[in-house]
Backbone as a ProteinNet text record, in pm:
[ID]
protein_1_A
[PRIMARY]
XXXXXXXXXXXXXXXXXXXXXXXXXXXXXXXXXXXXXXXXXXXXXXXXXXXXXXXXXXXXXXXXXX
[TERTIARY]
20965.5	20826.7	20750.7	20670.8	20601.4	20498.3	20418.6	20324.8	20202.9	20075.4	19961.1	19868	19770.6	19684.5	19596.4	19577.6	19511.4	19596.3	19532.1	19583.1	19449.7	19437.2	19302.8	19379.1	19320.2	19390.3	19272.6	19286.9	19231.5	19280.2	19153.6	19218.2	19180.6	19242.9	19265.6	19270.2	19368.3	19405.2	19285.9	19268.2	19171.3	19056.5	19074.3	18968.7	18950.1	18846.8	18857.6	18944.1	19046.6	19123.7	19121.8	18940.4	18924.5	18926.4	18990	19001	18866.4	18769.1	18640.2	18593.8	18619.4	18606.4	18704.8	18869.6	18926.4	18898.9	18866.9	18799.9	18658.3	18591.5	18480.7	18488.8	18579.4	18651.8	18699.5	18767.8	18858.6	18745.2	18666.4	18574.9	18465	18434.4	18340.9	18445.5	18567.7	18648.3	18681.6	18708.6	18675.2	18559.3	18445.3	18344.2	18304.8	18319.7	18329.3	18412.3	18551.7	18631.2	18578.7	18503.6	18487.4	18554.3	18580.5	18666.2	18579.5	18499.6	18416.5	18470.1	18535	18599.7	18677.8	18800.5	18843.8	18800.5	18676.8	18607.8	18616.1	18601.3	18587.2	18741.2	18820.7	18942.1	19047	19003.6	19043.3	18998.8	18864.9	18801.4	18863.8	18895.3	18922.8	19074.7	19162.6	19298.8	19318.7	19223.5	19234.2	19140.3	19092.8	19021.7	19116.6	19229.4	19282.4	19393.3	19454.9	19550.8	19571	19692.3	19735.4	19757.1	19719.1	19797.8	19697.7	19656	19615.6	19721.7	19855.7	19938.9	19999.3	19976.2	19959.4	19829.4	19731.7	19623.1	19638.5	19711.6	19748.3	19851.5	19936.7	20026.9	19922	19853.4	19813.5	19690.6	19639.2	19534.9	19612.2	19748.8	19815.2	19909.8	19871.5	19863.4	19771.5	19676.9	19565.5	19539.9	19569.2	19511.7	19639.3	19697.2	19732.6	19667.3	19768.5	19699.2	19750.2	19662.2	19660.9	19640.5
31503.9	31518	31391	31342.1	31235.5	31261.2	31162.8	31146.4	31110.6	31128.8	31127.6	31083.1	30971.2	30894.8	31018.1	31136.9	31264.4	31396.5	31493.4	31631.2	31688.9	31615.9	31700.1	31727.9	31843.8	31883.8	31899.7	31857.1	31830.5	31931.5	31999.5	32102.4	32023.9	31929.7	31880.2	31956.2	32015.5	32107	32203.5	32163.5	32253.3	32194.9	32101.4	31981.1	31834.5	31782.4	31673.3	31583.6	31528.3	31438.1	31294.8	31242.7	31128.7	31100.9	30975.5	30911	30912.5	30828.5	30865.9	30946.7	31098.3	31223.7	31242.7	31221.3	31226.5	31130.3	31020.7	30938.4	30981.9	31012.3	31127.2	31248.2	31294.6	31435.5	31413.3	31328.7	31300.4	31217	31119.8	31022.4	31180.9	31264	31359.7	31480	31484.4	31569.6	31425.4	31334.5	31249.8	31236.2	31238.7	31261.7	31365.4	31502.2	31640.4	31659.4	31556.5	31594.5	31469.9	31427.8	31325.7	31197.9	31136.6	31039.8	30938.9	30894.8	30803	30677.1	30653.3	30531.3	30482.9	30617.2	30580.8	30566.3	30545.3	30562.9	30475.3	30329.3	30202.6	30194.1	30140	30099.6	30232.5	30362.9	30453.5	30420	30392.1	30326.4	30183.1	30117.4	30001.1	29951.5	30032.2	30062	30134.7	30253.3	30303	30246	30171.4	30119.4	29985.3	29925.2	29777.9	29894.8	30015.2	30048.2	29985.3	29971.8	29904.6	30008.1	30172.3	30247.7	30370.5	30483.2	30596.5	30672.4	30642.3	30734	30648	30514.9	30426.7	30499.2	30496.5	30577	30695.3	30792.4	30943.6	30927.6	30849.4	30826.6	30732.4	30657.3	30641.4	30723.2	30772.8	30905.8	31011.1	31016	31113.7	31052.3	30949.1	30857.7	30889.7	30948.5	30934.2	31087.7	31165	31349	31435.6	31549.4	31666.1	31680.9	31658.7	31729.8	31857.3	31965.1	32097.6	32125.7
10635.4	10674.9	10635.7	10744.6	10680.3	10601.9	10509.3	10439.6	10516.2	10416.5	10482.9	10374.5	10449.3	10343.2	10245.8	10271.4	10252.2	10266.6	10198	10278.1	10329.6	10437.7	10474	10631.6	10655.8	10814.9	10908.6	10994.3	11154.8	11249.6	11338.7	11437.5	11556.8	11639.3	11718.6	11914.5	11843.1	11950.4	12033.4	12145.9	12243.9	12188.6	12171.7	12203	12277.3	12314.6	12444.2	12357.1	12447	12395	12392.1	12459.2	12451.6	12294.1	12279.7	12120	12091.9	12123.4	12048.1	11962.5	12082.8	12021.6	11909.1	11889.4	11824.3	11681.3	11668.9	11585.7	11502.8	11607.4	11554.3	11455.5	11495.3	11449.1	11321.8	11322.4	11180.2	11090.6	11160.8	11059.3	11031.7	11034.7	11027.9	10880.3	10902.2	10810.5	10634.5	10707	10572.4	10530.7	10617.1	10542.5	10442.9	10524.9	10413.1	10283.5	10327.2	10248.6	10147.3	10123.4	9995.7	10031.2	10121.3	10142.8	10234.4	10205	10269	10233.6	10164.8	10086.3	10224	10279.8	10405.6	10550.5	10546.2	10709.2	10766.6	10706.2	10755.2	10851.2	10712.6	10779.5	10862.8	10849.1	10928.8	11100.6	11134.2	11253.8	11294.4	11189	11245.5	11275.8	11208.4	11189.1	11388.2	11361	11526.7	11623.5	11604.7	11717	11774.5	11679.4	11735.1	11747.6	11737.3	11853	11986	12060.6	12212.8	12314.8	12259.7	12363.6	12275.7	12381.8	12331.5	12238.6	12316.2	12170.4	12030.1	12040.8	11905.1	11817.3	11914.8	11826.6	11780.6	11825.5	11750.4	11691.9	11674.9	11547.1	11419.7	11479.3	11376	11281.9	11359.4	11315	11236.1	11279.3	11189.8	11066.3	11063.2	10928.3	10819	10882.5	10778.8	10758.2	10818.9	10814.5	10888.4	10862.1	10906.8	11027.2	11155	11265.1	11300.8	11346	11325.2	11498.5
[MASK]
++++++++++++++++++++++++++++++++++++++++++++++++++++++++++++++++++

C-alpha cells in the first residue's frame, strides 16, 4: 500500500472531475485538517502536472482518496 503525505481522506467520488474542483477539494480538507503548512506546494506540485491523470496520482500523494 502506498504512503501518503497525511491521513486525511478525500470523497472524490460523485463529484465534478474537473482538477480545479479536485484541487479545491483537497486544498479545503488540508485546510480543516490543520495542514495549511501543505497548501502551497500541494497547488503547485498539481498545477505543473503534464496530464490530468499525473494530477490524480499526484493528489493521491498527498491525501486518501475515498
Amino acid at each position: 500500500m502506498a504512503t501518503t503525505k497525511t491521513n486525511i481522506s478525500v470523497q472524490l467520488t460523485g463529484t465534478d472531475g474537473n482538477i480545479f474542483c479536485v484541487i479545491a477539494k483537497v486544498r479545503e480538507a488540508l485546510r480543516r485538517n490543520g495542514r495549511t503548512d501543505l497548501i502551497k506546494e500541494f497547488t503547485d506540485y498539481i498545477t505543473s502536472s503534464n496530464s490530468y491523470e499525473e494530477a490524480l496520482c499526484r493528489v493521491m500523494e498527498y491525501v486518501i482518496v475515498k
